[in-house]
PADREN-777523 format. One record per residue (C-alpha): residue in three letters; x, y, z. Coordinates in steps of 0.02 Angstrom, whole numbers, padded with zeros to 5 digits, always signed. Layout:
ALAXYZ ...
END
This chain:
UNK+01809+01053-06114 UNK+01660+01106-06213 UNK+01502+01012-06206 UNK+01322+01028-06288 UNK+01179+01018-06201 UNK+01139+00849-06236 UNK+01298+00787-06173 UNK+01308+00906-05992 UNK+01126+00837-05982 UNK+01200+00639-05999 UNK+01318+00684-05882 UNK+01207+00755-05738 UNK+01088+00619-05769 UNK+01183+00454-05757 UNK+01352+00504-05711 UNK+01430+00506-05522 UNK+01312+00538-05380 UNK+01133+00493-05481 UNK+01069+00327-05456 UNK+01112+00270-05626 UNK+01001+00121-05677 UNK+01126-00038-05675 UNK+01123-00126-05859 UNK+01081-00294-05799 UNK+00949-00233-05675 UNK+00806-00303-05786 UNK+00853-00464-05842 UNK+00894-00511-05666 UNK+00732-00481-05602 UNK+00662-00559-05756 UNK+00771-00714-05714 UNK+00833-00714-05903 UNK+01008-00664-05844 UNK+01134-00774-05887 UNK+01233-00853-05743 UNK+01395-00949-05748 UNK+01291-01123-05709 UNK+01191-01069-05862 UNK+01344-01090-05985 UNK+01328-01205-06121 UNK+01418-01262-06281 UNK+01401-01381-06420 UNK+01481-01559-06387 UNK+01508-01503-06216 UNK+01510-01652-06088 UNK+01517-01634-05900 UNK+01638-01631-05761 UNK+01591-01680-05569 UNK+01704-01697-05429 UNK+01771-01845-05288 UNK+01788-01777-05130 UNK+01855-01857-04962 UNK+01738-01897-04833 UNK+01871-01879-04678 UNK+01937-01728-04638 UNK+02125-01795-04579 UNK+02193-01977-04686 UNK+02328-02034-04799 UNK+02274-02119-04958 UNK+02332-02307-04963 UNK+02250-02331-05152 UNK+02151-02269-05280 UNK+02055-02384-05412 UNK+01974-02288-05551 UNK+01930-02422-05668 UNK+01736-02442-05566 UNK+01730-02255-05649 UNK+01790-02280-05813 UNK+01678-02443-05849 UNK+01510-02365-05833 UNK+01449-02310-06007 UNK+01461-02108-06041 UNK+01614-02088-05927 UNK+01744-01995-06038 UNK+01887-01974-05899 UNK+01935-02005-05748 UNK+02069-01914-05681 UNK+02174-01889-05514 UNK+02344-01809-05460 UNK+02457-01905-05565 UNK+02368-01840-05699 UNK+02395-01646-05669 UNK+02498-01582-05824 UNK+02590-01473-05696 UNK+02637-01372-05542 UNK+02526-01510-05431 UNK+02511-01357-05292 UNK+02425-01190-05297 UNK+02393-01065-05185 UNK+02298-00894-05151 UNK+02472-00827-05064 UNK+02563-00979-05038 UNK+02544-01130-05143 UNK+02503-01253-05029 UNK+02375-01335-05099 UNK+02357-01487-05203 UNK+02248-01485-05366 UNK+02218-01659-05330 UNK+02275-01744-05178 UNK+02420-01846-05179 UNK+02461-01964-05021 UNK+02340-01862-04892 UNK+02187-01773-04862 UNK+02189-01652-04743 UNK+01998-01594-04732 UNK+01820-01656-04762 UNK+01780-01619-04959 UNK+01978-01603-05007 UNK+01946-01645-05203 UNK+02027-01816-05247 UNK+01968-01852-05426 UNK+01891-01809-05569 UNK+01770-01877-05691 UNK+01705-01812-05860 UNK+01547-01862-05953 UNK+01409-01859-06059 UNK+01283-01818-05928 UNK+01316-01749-05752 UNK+01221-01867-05656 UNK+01297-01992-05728 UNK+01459-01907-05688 UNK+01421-01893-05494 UNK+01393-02090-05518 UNK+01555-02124-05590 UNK+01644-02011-05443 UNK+01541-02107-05304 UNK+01594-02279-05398 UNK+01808-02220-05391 UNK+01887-02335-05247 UNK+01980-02240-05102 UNK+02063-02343-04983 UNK+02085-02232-04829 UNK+02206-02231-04678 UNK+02104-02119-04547 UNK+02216-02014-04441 UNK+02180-01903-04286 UNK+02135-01736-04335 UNK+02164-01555-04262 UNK+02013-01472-04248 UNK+02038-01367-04109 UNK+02152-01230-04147 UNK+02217-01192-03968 UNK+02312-01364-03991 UNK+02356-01338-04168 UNK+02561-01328-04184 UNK+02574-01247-04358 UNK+02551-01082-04389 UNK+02489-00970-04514 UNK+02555-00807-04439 UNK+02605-00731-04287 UNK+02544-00542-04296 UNK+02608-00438-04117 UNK+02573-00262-04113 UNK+02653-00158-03969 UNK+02633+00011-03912 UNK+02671+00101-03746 UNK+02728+00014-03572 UNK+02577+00063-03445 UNK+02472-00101-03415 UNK+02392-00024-03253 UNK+02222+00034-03225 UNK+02082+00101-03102 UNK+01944+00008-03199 UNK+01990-00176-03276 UNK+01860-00272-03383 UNK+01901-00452-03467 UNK+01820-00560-03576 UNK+01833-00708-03677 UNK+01738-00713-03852 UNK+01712-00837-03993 UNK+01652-00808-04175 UNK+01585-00951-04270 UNK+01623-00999-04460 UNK+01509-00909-04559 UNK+01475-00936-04743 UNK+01469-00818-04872 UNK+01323-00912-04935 UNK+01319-00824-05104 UNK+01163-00875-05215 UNK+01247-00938-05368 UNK+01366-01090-05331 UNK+01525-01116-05415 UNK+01522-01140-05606 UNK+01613-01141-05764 UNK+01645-01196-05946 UNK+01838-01246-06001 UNK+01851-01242-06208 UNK+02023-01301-06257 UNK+02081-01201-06392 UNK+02179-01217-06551 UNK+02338-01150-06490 UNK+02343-01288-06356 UNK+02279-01169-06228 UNK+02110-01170-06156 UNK+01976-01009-06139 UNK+01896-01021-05962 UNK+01719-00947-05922 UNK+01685-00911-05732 UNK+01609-00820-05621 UNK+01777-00770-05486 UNK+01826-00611-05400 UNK+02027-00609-05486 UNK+02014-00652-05654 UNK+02222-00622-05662 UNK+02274-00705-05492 UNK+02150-00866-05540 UNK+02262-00846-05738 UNK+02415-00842-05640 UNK+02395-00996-05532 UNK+02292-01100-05669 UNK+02438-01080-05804 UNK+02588-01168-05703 UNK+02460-01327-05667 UNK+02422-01338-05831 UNK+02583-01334-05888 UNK+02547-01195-06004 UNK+02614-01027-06014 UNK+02503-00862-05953 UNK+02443-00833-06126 UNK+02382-00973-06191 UNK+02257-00968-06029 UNK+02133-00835-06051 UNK+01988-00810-05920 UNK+01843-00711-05946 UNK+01694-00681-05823 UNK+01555-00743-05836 UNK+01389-00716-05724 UNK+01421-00725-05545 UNK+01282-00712-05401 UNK+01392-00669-05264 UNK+01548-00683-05209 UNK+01590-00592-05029 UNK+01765-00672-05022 UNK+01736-00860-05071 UNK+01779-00818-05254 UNK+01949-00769-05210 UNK+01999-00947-05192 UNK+01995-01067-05332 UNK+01870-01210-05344 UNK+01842-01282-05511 UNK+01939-01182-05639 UNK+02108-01292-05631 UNK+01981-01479-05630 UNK+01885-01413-05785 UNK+02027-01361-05890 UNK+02108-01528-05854 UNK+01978-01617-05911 UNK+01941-01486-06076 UNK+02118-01515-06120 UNK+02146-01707-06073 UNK+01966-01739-06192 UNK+02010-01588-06323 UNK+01829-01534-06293 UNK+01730-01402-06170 UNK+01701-01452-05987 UNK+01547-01375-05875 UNK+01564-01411-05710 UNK+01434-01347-05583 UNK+01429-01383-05395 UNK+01273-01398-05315 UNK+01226-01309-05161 UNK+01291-01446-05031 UNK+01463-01462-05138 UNK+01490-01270-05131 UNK+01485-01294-04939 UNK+01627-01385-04952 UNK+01701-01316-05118 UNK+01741-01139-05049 UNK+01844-01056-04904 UNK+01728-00984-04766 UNK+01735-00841-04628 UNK+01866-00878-04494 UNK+01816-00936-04336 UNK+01896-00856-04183 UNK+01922-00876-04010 UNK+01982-00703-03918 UNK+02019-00641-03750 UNK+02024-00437-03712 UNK+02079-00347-03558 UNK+02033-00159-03577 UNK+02136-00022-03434 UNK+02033+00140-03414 UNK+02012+00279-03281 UNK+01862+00303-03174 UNK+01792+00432-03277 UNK+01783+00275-03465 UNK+01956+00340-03540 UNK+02054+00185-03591 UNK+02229+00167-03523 UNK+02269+00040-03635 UNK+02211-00133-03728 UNK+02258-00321-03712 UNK+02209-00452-03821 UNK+02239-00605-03908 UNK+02165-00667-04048 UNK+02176-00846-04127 UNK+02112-00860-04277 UNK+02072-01036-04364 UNK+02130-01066-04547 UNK+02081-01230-04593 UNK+02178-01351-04699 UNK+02262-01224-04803 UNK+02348-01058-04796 UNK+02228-00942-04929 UNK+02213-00776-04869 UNK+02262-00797-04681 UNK+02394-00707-04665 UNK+02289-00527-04708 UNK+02168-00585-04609 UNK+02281-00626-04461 UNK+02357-00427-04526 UNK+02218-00351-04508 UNK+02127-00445-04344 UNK+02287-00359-04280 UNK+02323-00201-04346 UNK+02118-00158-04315 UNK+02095-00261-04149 UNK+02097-00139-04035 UNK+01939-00033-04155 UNK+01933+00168-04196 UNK+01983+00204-04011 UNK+02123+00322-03941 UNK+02219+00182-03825 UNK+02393+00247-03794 UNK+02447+00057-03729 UNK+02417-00060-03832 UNK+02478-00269-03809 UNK+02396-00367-03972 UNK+02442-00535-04015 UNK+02349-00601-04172 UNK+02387-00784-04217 UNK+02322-00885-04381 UNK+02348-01071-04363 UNK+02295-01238-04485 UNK+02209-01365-04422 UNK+02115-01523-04526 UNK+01923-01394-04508 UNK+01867-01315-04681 UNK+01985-01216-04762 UNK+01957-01027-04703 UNK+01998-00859-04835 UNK+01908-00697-04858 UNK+01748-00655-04819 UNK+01656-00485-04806 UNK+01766-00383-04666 UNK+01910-00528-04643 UNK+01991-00513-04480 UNK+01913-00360-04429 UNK+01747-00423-04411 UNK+01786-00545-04269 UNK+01915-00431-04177 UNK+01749-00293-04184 UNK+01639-00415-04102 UNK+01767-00422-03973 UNK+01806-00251-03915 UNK+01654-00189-03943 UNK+01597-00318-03821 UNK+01737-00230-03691 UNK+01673-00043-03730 UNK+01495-00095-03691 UNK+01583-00199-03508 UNK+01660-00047-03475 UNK+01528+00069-03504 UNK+01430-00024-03379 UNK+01609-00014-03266 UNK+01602+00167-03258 UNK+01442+00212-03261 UNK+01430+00303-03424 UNK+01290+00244-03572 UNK+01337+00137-03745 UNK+01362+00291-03826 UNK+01453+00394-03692 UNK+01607+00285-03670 UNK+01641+00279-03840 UNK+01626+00473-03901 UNK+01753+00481-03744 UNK+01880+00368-03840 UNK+01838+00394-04011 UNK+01967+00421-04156 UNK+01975+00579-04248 UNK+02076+00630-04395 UNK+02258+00652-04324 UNK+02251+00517-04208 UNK+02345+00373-04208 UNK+02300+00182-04236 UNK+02359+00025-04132 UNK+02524+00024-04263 UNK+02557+00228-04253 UNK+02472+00230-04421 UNK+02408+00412-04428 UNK+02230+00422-04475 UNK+02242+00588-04625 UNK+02061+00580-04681 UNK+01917+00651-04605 UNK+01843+00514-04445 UNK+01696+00602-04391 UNK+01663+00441-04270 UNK+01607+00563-04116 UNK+01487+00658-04226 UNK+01412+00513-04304 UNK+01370+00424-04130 UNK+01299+00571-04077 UNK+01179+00577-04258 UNK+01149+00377-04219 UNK+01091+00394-04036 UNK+00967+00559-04100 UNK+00889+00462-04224 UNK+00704+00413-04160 UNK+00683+00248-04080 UNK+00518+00130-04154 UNK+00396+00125-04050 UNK+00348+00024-03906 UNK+00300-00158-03933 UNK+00113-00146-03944 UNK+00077-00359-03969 UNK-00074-00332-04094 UNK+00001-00401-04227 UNK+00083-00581-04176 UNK+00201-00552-04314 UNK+00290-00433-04232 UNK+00355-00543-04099 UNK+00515-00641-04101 UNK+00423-00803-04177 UNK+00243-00722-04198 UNK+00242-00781-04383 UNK+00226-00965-04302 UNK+00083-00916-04165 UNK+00226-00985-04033 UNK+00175-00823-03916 UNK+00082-00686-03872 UNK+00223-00581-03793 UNK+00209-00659-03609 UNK+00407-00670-03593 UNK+00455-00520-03729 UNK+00560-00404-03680 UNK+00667-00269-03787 UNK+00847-00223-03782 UNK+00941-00081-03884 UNK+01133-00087-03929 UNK+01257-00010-04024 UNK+01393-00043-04127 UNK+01560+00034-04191 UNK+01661-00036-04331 UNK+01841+00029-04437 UNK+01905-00077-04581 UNK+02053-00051-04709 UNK+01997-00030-04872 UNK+02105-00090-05009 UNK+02250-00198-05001 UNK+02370-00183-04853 UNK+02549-00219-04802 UNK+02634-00136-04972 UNK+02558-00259-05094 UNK+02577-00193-05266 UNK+02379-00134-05288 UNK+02319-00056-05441 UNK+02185-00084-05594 UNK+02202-00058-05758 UNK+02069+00020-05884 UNK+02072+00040-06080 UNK+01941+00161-06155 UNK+01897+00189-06320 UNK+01788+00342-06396 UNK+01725+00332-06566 UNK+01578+00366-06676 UNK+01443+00248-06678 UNK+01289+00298-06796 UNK+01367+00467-06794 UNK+01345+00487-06597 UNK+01504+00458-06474 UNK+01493+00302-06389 UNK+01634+00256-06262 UNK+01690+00073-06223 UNK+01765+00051-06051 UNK+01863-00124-06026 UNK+01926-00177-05884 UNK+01963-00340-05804 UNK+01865-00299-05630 UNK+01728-00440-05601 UNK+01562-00378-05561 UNK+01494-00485-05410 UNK+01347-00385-05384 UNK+01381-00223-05306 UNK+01366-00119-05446 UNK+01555-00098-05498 UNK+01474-00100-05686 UNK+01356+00055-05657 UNK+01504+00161-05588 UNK+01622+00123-05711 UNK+01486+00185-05836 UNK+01454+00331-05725 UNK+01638+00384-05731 UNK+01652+00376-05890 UNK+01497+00490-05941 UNK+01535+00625-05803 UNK+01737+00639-05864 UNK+01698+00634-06066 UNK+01514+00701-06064 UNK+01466+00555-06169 UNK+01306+00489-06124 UNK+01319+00330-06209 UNK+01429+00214-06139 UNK+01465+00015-06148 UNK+01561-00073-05999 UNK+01654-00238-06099 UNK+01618-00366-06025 UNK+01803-00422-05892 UNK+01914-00542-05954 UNK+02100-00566-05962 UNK+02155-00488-06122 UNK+02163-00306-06042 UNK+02282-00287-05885 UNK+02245-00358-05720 UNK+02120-00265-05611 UNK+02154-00332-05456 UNK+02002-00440-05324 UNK+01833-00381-05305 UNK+01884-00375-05126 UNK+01939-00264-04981 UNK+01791-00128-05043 UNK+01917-00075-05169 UNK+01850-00074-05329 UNK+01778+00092-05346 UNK+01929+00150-05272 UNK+02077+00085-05379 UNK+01961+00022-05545 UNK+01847+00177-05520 UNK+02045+00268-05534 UNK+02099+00184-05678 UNK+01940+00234-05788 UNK+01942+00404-05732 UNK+02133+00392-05761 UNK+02108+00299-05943 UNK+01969+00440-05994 UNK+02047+00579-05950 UNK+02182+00541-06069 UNK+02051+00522-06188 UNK+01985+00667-06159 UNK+02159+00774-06163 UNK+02165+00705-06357 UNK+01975+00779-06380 UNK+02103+00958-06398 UNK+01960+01054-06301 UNK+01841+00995-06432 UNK+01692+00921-06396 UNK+01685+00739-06413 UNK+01581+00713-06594 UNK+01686+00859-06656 UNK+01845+00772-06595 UNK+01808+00630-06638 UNK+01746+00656-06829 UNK+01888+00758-06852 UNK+02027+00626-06766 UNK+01932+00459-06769 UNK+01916+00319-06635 UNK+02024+00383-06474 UNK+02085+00236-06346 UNK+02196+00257-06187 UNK+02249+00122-06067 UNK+02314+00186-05894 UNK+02352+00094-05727 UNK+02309+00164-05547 UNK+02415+00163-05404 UNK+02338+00211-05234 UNK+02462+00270-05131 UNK+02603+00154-05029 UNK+02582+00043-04888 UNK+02711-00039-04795 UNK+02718-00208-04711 UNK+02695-00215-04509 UNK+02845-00213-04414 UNK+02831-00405-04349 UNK+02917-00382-04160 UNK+02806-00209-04129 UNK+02681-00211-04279 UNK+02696-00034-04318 UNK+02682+00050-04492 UNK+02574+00132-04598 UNK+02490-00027-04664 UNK+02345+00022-04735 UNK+02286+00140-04881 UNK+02117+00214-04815 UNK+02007+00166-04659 UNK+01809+00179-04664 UNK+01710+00208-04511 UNK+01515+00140-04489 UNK+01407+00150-04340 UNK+01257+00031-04299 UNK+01120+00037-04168 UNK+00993-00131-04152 UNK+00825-00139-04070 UNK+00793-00284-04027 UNK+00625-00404-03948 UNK+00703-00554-03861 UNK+00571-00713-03798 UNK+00668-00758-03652 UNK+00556-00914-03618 UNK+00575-00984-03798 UNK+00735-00904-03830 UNK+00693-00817-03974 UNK+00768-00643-04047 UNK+00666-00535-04162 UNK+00771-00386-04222 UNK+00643-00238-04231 UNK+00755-00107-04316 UNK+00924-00071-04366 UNK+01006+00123-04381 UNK+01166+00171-04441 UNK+01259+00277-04487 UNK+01423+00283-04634 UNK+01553+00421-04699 UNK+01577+00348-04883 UNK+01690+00515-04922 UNK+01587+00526-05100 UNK+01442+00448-05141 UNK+01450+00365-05304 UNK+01299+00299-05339 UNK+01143+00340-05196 UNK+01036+00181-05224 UNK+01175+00068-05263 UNK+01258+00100-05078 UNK+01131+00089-04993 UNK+01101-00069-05047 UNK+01284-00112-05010 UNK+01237-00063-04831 UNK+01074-00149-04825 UNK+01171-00297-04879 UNK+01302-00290-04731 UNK+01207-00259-04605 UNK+01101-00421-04651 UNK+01250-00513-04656 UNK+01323-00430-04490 UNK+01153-00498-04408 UNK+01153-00662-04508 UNK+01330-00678-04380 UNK+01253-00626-04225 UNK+01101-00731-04229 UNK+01087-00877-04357 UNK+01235-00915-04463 UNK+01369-01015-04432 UNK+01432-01209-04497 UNK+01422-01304-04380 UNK+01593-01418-04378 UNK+01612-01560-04255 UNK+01767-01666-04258 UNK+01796-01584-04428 UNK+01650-01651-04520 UNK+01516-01527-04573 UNK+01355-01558-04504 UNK+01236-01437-04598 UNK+01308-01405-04788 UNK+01133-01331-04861 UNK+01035-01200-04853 UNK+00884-01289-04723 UNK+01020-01312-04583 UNK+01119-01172-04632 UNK+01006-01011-04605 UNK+01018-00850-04694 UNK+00933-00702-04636 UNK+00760-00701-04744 UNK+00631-00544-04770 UNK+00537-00598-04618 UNK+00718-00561-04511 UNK+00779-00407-04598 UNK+00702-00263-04503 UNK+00664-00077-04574 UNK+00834+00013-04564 UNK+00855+00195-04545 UNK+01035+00255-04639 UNK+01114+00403-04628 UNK+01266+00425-04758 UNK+01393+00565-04733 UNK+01525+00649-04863 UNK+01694+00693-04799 UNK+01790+00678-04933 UNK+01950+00581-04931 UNK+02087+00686-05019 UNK+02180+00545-05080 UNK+02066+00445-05140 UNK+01964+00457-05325 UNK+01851+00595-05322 UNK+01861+00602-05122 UNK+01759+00408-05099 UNK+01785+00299-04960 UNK+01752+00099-04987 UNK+01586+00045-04925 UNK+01531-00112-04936 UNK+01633-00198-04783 UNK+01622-00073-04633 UNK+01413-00110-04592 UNK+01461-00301-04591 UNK+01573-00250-04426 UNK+01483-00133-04327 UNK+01273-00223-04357 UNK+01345-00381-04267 UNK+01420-00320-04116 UNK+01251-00218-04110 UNK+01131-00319-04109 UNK+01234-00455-03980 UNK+01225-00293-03852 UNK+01024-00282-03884 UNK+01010-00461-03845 UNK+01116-00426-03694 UNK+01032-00257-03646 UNK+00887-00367-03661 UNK+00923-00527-03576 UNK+01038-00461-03437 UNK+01158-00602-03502 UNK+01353-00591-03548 UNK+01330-00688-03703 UNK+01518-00698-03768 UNK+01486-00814-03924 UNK+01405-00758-04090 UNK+01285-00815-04174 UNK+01195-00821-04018 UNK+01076-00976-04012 UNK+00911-00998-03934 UNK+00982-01092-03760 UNK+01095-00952-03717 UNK+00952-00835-03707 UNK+00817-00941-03642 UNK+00818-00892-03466 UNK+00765-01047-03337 UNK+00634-01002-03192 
END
């Protein structure tokens, strides 16, 4: 295709591989963006939510009349009042809108109230009378007796080693602990259905599970997204979006309803917690002989994403290791805890933590370093995963341990500044019990969708003239949660049409579905679509450029889907098949100060290294890799809600604690390109592989460190205090 200047020079600037400037860059820093808890419509009144305060009961009674005598109280609303299906579900509809004659965790939503302020709202849902039947709850998932899924995966008969190491690990529930809680305005419309604007991950999915418990038909419920601060999983899941069209369509006028921080806690599906036990086989000289392990994983109340998260704990649970034996057993169970769904890395995350755990026991077995045993066992393209999947993309995972351990280390601990000491910032110590560990990390997730679901996006694109310049529109229902999706689908655009200006419509229903910001595939299968979408555009351009083309045919618009290519479902006696669409590798290595008399860490740098096949956007993934790796320490050293008898004990942000810029270290990166042939110009999902490999990491520092086993992440202060 011919192209002027102008347009190559659009092209090179802000198309793939520059660090295009994202469009909503500045009014996020200037605060004036607009968030889904900043919607806001004429006549609108306000919704707000009952929740149960047990996690395990039946319900003898409910009296709602406290609730609908208090002046301002529109509605008050509770399962007999769902128009219809009374049970949704992420992948199996199992849970109630509203409950009906049991509650089966702490927060399970009960009732509903609508009015003309939301404070007086929370009132009238504190003033609704529950009469509760407390029941014994399961909160310990080895004696839960309802399961999930049962994942095996079996490979090879030789159990027998010269060098055996064990272990027994735990992973705590983390949060995703995104910074915009759940929000959202309901309008009823004039066709009887109701227009829905939230911030989610699945604009489709959430359309195709609000519509039967409405009673309505998919069409007459149209979704569109509105700002979202986060998701990493928790959006997948609905919250509010069936209790505020309810209410919108009960009153025939809009609903907000906005959680506060200490309802989200409770109002969204969190990492699940695991309990595992490992048994690697190796010879003398660190080469594994094979890998046992069991992994029980705990869902919570309700199914949501489980079973791919009990899929892929197995299918990955042995890590990016040649293991010719291989006995997994990966089990997801329910018990009356939090409900448990995706979050950043499901599944593979806490099988990682595991075996990497093993590698570093056996390394110490055999006598060989961190790095050694590893680059003795590590994958390569050809080999073979756990399931006899056949890894066809380039796995450079012995080359890029070998770039990790060459990078420089910081330098030694000097203790001239007391803020560089693991609680310096609080004068708690001049260094007398400091001491500094190093560890390393290997992680390998699935990107995309697994196990032969139907995965694909869809994009629409339309050229035309605007004030006698081409201007693209690309529309697609992918929800930007703040990775950047936006800025590449821009960037594809400009690079395939050599149209500099170009508008990304904002995602909504009315275009076909584009599947969950999830599983790092976005820029994969969306990023597909619009390249798929403008190259059709571009074939009508006849070799012209685009103002000529488009002067002499007028506006141009193409809608195509994108398939990546098939998956099949694991084999559930072995667990082998080819389950999974493309595998990312990331390496990690922690430094890290540990106070062994106070029992405080201090991570003093983080390293790593990533093959993203293409980069896309420079600035944009690194900041996707910044952003794992915090969240891959948040797990190892400060994150996790803490559940006791199924009641949450810390549902805010003071008892809760996110890594902060005092705890995020400098971090040296080093990003490699080998391009994946089937994937979108050669790219390799990004955001999920640093979230695996930083935790396991930094838990070996500590240990390096410490001279302690620690087996449980997040590690707390009294496992690493050492006594005299």
């Amino acid at each position: 295709m011919t192209q002027t200047a102008d347009e190559r020079a659009g092209a090179i600037l802000h198309g793939i591989g520059a660090s295009a400037r994202r469009p909503d860059a500045t009014l996020k820093v200037t605060g004036e963006f607009a968030y889904a808890s900043d919607l806001w419509l004429e006549g609108m009144v306000w919704g707000a939510t009952l929740r149960s305060p047990h996690p395990s009961a039946w319900i003898r009674s409910i009296d709602v009349g406290p609730a609908l005598r208090m002046p301002g109280v529109r509605a008050v609303l509770t399962h007999e009042d769902v128009p219809g299906a009374k049970y949704f579900g992420l992948e199996h509809k199992d849970q109630p809108v509203l409950a009906v004659d049991e509650v089966r965790y702490q927060g399970e939503p009960v009732a509903l109230v609508a009015a003309d302020h939301p404070e007086t709202a929370r009132r009238a849902a504190a003033a609704i009378e529950v009469v509760y039947e407390v029941r014994p709850a399961v909160t310990d998932p080895r004696e839960s007796r309802r399961f999930v899924r049962h994942q095996p995966v079996r490979r090879g008969d030789t159990f027998e080693a010269e060098v055996v190491v064990r272990g027994e690990y735990e992973v705590g529930m983390q949060d995703q602990a995104f910074l915009g809680p759940e929000a959202g305005l309901a309008v009823p419309a004039e066709d009887g259905g109701v227009d829905l604007f939230i911030a989610t991950q699945w604009l489709h999915v959430d359309r195709d599970q609000l519509a039967p418990c409405l009673g309505l038909p998919p069409e007459k419920v149209r979704l569109t997204l509105s700002g979202v601060g986060g998701a990493f999983g928790a959006r997948e899941d609905l919250s509010m979006q069936i209790h505020a069209c309810m209410l919108a369509l009960r009153l025939n006028r809009p609903v907000k309803i906005s959680y506060g921080r200490e309802e989200s806690f409770f109002g969204h599906v969190h990492r699940h917690p695991a309990r595992m036990r490992y048994e690697h086989g190796a010879t003398r000289d660190g080469r594994l002989v094979y890998v046992k392990a069991d992994i029980l994983l705990d869902g919570g109340a309700y199914c949501s994403s489980s079973p791919a998260v009990v899929g892929n704990a197995a299918s990955l649970g042995v890590g990016p290791y040649e293991v010719p034996n291989v006995h997994v057993d990966a089990t997801g169970v329910y018990t009356n805890n939090p409900p448990c769904g995706a979050m950043r890395g499901f599944g593979a995350v806490q099988a990682c933590y595991a075996y990497e755990s093993q590698m570093d026991l056996l390394a110490q077995a055999c006598g060989l370093s961190p790095v050694e045993v590893r680059t003795r066992n590590a994958v390569a393209q050809g080999s073979r995963l756990a399931t006899g999947q056949v890894i066809d993309a380039p796995a450079p995972l012995a080359d890029m341990l070998k770039r990790l351990e060459s990078m420089p280390l910081p330098p030694e601990r000097t203790d001239a500044d007391l803020r560089s000491l693991p609680g310096g910032v609080s004068q708690t110590t001049h260094g007398e019990s400091v001491r500094r560990g190093v560890g390393y990390g290997v992680g390998i997730k699935n990107i995309c969708f697994s196990e032969g679901f139907d995965d694909y996006s869809t994009a629409r694109v339309r050229a035309e003239l605007v004030g006698g310049e081409p201007h693209v529109t690309v529309h697609t229902a992918a929800a930007e949660v703040g990775q950047g999706l936006v800025t590449v689908q821009a960037q594809i655009a400009r690079t395939e049409l050599g149209v500099a200006n170009v508008t990304v419509a904002t995602a909504d229903t009315s275009v076909g579905s584009a599947g969950s910001s999830s599983a790092s595939r976005q820029s994969y299968v969306t990023g597909g679509a619009v390249r798929a979408a403008c190259q059709a555009v571009r074939e009508r351009f006849q070799g012209l450029p685009a103002k000529e083309a488009l002067e002499r045919f007028g506006p141009i618009e193409e809608t195509r889907e994108y398939r990546h290519r098939p998956t099949y479902p694991l084999d559930p006696v072995t667990g082998q098949g080819d389950s999974h669409t493309q595998l990312a590798l990331c390496v990690h290595r922690a430094v890290v100060d540990v106070d062994v008399e106070l029992g405080l860490a201090k991570v003093v740098e983080l390293a790593a290294v990533q093959d993203v096949g293409r980069i896309m956007n420079p600035q944009a993934l690194e900041g996707q890799i910044h952003g794992g790796t915090a969240q891959g320490l948040g797990l190892a050293l400060m994150e996790e809600i803490q559940v006791r008898d199924g009641r949450v004990l810390n549902p805010s942000f003071t008892d809760y604690l996110i890594p902060t810029i005092l705890d995020m270290p400098p971090m040296k990166l080093e990003i490699l390109e080998n391009a994946d042939p089937a994937a979108p110009y050669g790219l390799r999902g990004a955001g999920e592989p640093p979230t695996l490999s930083s935790t396991p990491a930094v838990a070996a520092a500590v240990r390096a460190a410490t001279g302690l086993r620690l087996t449980r992440v997040p590690i707390r202060p009294e496992d690493i205090a050492l006594s005299e």
